[in-house]
C-alpha positions as CSV (number, residue, x, y, z in Angstrom):
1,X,-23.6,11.6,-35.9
2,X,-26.1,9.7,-34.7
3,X,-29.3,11.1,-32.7
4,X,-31.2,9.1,-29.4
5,X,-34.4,10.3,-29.1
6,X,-36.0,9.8,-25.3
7,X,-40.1,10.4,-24.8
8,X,-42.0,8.8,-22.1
9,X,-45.2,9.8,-23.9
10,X,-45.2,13.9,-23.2
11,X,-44.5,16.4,-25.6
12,X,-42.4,18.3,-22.5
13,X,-40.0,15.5,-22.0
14,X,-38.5,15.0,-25.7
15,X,-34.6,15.1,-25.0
16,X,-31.6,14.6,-27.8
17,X,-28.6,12.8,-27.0
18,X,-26.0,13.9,-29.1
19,X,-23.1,11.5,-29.4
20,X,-20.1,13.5,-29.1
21,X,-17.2,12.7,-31.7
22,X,-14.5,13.0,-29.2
23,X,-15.6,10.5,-26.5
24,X,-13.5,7.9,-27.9
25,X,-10.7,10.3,-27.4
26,X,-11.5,11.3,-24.1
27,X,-12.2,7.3,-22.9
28,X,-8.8,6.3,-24.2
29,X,-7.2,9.1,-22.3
30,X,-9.1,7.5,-19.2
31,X,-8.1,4.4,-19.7
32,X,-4.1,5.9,-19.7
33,X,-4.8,7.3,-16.8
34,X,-6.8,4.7,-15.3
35,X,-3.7,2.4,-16.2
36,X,-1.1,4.3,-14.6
37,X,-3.2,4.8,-11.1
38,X,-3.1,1.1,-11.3
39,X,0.6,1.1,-11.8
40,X,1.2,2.9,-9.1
41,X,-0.7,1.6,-6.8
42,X,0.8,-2.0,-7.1
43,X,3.9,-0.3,-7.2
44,X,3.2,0.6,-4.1
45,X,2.0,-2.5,-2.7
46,X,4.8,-4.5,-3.7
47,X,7.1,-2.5,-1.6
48,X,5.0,-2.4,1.4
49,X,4.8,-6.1,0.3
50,X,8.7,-6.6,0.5
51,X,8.7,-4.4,3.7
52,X,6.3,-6.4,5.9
53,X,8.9,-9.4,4.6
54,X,11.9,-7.9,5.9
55,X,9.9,-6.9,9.0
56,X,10.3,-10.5,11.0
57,X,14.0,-10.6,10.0
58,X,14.7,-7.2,11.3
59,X,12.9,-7.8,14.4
60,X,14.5,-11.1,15.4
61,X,18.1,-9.5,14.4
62,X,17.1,-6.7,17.3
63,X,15.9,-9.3,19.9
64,X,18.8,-11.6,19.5
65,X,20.6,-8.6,20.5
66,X,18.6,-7.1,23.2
67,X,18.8,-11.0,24.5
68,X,22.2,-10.9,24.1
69,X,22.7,-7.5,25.9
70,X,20.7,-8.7,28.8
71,X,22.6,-11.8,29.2
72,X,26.0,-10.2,29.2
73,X,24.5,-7.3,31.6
74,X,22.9,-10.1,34.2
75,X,26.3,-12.1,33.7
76,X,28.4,-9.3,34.4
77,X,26.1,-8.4,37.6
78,X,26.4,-12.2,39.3
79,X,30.1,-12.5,38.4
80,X,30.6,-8.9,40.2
81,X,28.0,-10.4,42.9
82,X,30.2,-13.9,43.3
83,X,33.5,-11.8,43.1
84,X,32.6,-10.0,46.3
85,X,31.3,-12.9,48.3
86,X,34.5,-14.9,47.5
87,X,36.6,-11.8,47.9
């Protein structure tokens, strides 16, 4: 056990720093823990990663068919519009 003595010069202001024996323990349990916060949180981040990837895929898949709804919807309209003028 090893003793630190502190003293800035007054006899009031004499502390003792005790090394404790288990802080080598306690600092390796940390460090576990420590390890799998980090393992989680780029576990997280590679999903969110792989989301914001599929992101631009999904959203052209939807407006290729929003464009594609309009298109049938305005074609229908102007046939049904040319229908009754030649009718």
């Amino acid at each position: 056990m090893s003793d630190l003595v502190i003293d800035n010069g007054s006899s009031l202001a004499r502390n003792t720093w005790v090394v404790d024996p288990n802080q080598e323990k306690r600092v390796d349990i940390q460090l576990a823990a420590y390890e799998e916060v980090c393992n989680s949180y780029h576990a997280i981040d590679d999903f969110r990663t792989k989301l914001l990837g599929i992101l631009p895929i999904a959203s052209l898949g939807l407006a290729s068919f929003f464009a594609a709804a309009f298109t049938l919807h305005y074609f229908c309209l102007r046939y049904a519009a040319l229908s009754a003028v030649i009718i």
